[in-house]
DOSEVEX-150839 format. One line per field, with one value per residue (C-alpha): residue number from 1; residue in one letter; z, y, x. Coordinates in nm, 4 decimals, decimal comma, padded with zeros to 6 digits. Example, Ala and Ser with C-alpha at 12.3 -4.5 7.8 and 13.67 -1.06 7.14 Angstrom:
// DOSEVEX-150839
k <- 1|2
r <- A|S
z <- 00,7800|00,7140
y <- -00,4500|-00,1060
x <- 01,2300|01,3670
//
This chain:
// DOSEVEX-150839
k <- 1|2|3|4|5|6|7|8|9|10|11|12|13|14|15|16|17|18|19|20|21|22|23|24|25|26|27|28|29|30|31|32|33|34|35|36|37|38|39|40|41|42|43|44|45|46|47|48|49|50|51|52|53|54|55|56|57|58|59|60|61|62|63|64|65|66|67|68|69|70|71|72|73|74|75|76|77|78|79|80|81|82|83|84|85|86|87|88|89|90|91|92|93|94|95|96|97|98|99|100|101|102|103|104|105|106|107|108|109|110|111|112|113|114|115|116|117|118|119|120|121|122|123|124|125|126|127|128|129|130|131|132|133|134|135|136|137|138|139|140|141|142|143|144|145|146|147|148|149|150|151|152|153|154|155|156|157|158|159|160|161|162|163|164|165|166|167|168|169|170|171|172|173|174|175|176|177|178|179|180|181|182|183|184|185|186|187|188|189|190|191|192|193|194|195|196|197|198|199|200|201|202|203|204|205|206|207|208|209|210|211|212|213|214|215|216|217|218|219|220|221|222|223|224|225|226|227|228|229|230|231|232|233|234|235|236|237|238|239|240|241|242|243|244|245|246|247|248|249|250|251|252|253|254|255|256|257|258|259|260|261|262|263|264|265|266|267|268|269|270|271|272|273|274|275|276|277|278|279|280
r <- X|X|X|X|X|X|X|X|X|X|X|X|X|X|X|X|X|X|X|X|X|X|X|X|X|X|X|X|X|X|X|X|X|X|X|X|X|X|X|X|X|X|X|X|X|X|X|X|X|X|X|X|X|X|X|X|X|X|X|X|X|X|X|X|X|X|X|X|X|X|X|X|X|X|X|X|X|X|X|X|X|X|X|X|X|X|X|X|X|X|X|X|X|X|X|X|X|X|X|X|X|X|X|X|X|X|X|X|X|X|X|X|X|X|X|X|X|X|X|X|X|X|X|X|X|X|X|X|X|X|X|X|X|X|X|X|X|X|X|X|X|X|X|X|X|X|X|X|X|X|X|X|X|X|X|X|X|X|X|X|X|X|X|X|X|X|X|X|X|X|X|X|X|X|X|X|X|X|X|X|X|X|X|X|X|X|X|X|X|X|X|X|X|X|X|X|X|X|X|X|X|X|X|X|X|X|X|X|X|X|X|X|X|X|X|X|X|X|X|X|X|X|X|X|X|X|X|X|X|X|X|X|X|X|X|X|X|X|X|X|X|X|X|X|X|X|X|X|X|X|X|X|X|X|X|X|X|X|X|X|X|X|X|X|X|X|X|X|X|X|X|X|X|X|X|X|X|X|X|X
z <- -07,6649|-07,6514|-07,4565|-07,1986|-07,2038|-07,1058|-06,7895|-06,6763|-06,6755|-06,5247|-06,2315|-06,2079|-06,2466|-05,9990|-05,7275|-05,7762|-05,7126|-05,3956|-05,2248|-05,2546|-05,0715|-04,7751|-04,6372|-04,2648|-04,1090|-03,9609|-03,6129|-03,3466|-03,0823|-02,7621|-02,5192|-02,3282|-02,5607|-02,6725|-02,5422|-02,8377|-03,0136|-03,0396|-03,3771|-03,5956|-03,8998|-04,1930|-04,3953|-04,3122|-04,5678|-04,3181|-04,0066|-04,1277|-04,1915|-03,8154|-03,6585|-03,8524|-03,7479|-03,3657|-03,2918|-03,3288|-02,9169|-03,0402|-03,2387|-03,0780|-03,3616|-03,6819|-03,9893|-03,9178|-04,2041|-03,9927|-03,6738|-03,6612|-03,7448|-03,4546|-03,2772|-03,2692|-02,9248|-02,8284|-03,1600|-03,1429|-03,4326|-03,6295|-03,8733|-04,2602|-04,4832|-04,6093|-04,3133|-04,0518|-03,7471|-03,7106|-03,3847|-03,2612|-03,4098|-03,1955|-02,9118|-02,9052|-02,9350|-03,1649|-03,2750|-03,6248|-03,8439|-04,1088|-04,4274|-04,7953|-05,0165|-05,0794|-05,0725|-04,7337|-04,5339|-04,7306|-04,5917|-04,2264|-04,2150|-04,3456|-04,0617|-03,8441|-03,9433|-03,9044|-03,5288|-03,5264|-03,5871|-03,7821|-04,1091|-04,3896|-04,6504|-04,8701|-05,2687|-05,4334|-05,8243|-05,8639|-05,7159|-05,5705|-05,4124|-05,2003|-05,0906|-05,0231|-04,8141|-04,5280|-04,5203|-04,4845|-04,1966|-04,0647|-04,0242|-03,8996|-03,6204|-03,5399|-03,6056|-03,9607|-03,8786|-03,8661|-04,1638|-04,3597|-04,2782|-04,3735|-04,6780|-04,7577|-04,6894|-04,9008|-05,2013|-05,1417|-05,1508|-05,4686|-05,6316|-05,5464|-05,6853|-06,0285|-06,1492|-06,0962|-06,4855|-06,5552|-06,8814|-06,9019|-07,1206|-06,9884|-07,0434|-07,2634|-07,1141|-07,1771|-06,8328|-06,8854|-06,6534|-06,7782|-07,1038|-07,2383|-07,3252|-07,3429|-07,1023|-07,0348|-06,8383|-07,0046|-06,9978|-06,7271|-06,3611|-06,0515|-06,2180|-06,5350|-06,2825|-06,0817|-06,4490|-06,4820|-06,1336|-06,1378|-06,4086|-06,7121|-07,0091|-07,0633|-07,3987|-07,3661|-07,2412|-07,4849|-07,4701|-07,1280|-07,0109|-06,6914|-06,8372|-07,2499|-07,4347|-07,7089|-07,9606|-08,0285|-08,3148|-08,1337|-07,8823|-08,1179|-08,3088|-07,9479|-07,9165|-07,5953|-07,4483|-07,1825|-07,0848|-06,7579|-06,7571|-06,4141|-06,2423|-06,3916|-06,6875|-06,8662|-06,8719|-07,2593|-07,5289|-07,5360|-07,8677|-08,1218|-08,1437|-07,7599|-07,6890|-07,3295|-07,0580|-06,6968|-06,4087|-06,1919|-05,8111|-05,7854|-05,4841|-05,7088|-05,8865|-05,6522|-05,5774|-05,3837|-05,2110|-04,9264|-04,9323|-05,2650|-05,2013|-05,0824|-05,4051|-05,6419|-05,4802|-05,5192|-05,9028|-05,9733|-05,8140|-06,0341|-06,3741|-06,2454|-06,0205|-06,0341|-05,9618|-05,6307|-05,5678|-05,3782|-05,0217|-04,7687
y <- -03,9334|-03,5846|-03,6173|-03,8275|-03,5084|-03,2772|-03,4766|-03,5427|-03,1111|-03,0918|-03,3237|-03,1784|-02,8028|-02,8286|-03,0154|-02,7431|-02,4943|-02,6042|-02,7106|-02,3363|-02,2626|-02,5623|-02,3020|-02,2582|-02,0308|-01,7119|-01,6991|-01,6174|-01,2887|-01,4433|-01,3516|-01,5853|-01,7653|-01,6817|-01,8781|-02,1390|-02,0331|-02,2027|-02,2989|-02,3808|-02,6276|-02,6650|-02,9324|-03,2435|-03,1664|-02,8871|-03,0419|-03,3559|-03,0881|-02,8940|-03,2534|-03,2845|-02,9353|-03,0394|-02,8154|-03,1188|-03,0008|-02,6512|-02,7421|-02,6813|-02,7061|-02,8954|-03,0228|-03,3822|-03,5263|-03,3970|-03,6014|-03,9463|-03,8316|-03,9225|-03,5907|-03,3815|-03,5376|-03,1769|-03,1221|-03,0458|-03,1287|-02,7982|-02,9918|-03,0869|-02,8330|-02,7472|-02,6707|-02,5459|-02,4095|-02,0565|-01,9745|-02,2980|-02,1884|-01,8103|-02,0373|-02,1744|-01,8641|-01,9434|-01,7291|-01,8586|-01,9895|-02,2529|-02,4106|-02,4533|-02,1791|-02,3790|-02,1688|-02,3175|-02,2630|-01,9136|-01,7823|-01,9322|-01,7619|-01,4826|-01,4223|-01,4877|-01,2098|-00,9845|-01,0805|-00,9888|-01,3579|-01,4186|-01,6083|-01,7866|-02,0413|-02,1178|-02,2068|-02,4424|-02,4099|-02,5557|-02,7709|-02,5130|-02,3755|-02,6826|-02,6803|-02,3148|-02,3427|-02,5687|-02,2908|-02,0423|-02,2472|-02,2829|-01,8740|-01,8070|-02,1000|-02,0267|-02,4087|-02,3324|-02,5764|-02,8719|-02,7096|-02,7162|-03,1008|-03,1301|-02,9890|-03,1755|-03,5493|-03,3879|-03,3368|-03,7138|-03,8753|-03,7343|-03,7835|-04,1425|-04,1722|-03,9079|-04,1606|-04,4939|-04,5133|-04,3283|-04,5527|-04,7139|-04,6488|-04,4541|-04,4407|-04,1315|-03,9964|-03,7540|-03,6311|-03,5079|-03,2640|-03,1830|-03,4085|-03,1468|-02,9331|-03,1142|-03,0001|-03,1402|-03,1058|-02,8315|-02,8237|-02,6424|-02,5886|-02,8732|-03,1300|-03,1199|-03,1624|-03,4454|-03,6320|-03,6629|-03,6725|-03,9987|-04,1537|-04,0336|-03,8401|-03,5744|-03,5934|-03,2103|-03,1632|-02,8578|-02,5418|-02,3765|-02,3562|-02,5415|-02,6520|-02,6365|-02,7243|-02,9077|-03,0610|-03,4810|-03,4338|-03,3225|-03,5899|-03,8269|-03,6386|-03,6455|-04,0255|-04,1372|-04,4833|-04,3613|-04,1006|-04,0379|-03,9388|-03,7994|-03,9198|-03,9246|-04,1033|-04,3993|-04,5134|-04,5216|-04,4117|-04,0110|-04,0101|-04,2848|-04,4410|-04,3809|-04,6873|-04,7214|-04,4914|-04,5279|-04,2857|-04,0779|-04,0798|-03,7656|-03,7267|-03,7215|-03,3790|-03,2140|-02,8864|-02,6826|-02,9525|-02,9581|-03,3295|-03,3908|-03,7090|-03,8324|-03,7333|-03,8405|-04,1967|-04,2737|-04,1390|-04,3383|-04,6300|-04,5804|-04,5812|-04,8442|-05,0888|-05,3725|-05,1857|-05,0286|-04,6383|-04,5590|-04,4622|-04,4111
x <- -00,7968|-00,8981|-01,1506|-00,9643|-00,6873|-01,0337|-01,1731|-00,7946|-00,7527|-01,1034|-01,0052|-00,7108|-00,7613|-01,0779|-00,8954|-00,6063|-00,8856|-01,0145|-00,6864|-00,6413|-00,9110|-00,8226|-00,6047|-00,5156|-00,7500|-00,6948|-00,5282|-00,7522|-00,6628|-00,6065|-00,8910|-01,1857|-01,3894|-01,7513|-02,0358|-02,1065|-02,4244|-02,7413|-02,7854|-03,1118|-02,9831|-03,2645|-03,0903|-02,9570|-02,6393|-02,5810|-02,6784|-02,4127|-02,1118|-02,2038|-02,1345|-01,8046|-01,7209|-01,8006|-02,0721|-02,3634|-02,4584|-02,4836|-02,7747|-03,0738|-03,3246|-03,3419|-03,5749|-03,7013|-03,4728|-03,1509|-03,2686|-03,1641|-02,7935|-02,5869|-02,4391|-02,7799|-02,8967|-03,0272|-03,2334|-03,5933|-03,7967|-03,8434|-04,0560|-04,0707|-03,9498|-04,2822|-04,3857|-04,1200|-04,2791|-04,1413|-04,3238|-04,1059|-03,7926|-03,8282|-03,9218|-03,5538|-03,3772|-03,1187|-02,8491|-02,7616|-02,9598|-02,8109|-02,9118|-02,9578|-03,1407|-03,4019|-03,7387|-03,9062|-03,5635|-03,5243|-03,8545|-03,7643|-03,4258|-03,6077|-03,8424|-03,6143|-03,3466|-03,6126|-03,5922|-03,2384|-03,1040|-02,7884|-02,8576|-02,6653|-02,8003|-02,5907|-02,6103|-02,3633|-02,3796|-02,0705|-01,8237|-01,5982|-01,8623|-01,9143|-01,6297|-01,5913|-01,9580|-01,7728|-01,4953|-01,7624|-01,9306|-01,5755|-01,5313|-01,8910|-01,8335|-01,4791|-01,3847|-01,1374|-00,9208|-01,1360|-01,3623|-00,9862|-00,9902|-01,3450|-01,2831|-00,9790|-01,2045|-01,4403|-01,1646|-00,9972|-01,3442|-01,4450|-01,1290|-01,1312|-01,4554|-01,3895|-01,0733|-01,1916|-01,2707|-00,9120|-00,7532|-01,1450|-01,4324|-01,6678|-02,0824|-02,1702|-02,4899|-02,7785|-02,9524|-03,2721|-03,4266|-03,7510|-03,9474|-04,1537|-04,0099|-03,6831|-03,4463|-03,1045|-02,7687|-02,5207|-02,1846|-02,1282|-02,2689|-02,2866|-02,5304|-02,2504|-01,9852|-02,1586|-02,1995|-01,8409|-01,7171|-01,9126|-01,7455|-01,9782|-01,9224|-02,1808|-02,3232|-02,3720|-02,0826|-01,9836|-02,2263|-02,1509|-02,4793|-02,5771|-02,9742|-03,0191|-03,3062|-03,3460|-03,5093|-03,5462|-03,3061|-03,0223|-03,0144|-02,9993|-02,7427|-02,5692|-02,5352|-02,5644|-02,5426|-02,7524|-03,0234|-03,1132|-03,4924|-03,6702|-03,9101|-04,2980|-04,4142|-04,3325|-03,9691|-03,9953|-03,6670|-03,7207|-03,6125|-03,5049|-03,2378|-03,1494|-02,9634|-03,1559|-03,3197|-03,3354|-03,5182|-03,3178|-03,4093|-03,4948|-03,2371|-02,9739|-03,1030|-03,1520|-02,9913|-02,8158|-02,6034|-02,3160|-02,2708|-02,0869|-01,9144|-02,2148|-02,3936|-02,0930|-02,0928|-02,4564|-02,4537|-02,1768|-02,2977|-02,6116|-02,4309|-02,1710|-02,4040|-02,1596|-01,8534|-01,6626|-01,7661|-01,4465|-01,3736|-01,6616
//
């Protein structure tokens, strides 16, 4: 019962939190409007969110992944992360640059500050930052209003999602990130937060640390139903008496993020296959 009292306040206190932040915006001075600018996008998170925001024609370059969402009809191909084509990305003359701190996008919006172009990758360790990212792509784009709405779909989706289990038992699980060493999901920090937004109760859930490492032992002593392994290897019990393991699409891991219903969904989907994931 305790435990049920703890995710309730988490669901609760963190939706609190961000419905502070889906605030009007600030009123814009009167005066003719700036010319939109011509936007670079290096994620398709990002690219996905500028759409929402109604600036999809202002994007004039994007990585390949971003391309076949509808809205970016004026896109050129900037290429695969690994290998963006700065010379291209001068070619277009972009004003902004937008993205995920990822390392290849880091280095592109890097270079191109240097020619004087506006940057801003964002990082999402938790939750609220999520959240807070659209706001902040709201401001730089002059669009708060519709980044307040974003952000408010963003909110109801996930909280569909976080209490379909509400009153219902719900899997205890161990998510390993790395097998040796052994490294698994704190109990703090996005992944933590994406564990039990999707239904799940982290095993770790108590030492505030968003990666801990441990030994065999203490997953065992931990008790899980189920431990998410990643990808590589044999799909084989990391430790005795581990009821069962499955592999994680590495999708799901990955980090930063601006899509978090997206992400919620699919985990929850993959611990409850045979039951509803909530609005889409």
């Amino acid at each position: 019962m305790a435990g049920s009292i703890s995710r309730r306040a988490f669901y609760h206190a963190w939706a609190a939190a961000l419905a502070i932040a889906c605030g009007a915006g600030d009123p814009r001075g009167d005066g003719p409007e700036p010319a939109p600018p011509r936007i670079l996008s290096l994620s398709p998170d990002v690219s996905a969110a500028l759409v929402e925001l109604g600036v999809g024609p202002s994007v004039v370059g994007a990585d390949r992944a971003s391309l076949g969402i509808p809205g970016l009809a004026r896109a050129i191909d900037l290429g695969d992360p690994g290998g963006f084509s700065l010379e291209l990305a001068r070619g277009l003359r972009p004003d902004l640059v937008v993205g995920l701190a990822t390392d290849p996008a880091t280095r592109l919006a890097q270079a191109l500050e240097a020619d004087g172009v506006r940057a801003q990758l964002f990082e999402t360790p938790s939750a609220n930052d999520v959240v807070e990212a659209v706001h902040r792509l709201g401001a730089i784009l002059r669009c708060d209003t519709r980044a307040t709405a974003l952000a408010a779909t963003m909110i109801r989706e996930v909280s569909a999602v976080a209490t379909l289990r509400d009153g219902r038992s719900r899997l205890r699980v161990a998510w390993v990130l790395e097998r040796d060493p052994l490294v698994v999901v704190g109990g703090t920090g996005l992944l933590h937060e994406l564990l039990e937004l999707a239904g799940a109760e982290n095993a770790f859930h108590g030492p505030p640390e968003p990666r801990l490492r441990v030994d065999a032992g203490e997953l065992v002593a931990r008790a899980p139903e189920l431990v998410l392994v990643p990808p590589g290897g044999a799909v084989a019990e990391p430790a005795p008496g581990a009821a069962r393991a499955q592999v994680l699409p590495p999708e799901l891991a990955e980090l930063p993020l601006l899509d978090l219903p997206g992400r919620v969904r699919a985990l929850h989907r993959f611990l409850y296959p045979d039951e509803p994931d909530g609005p889409r």
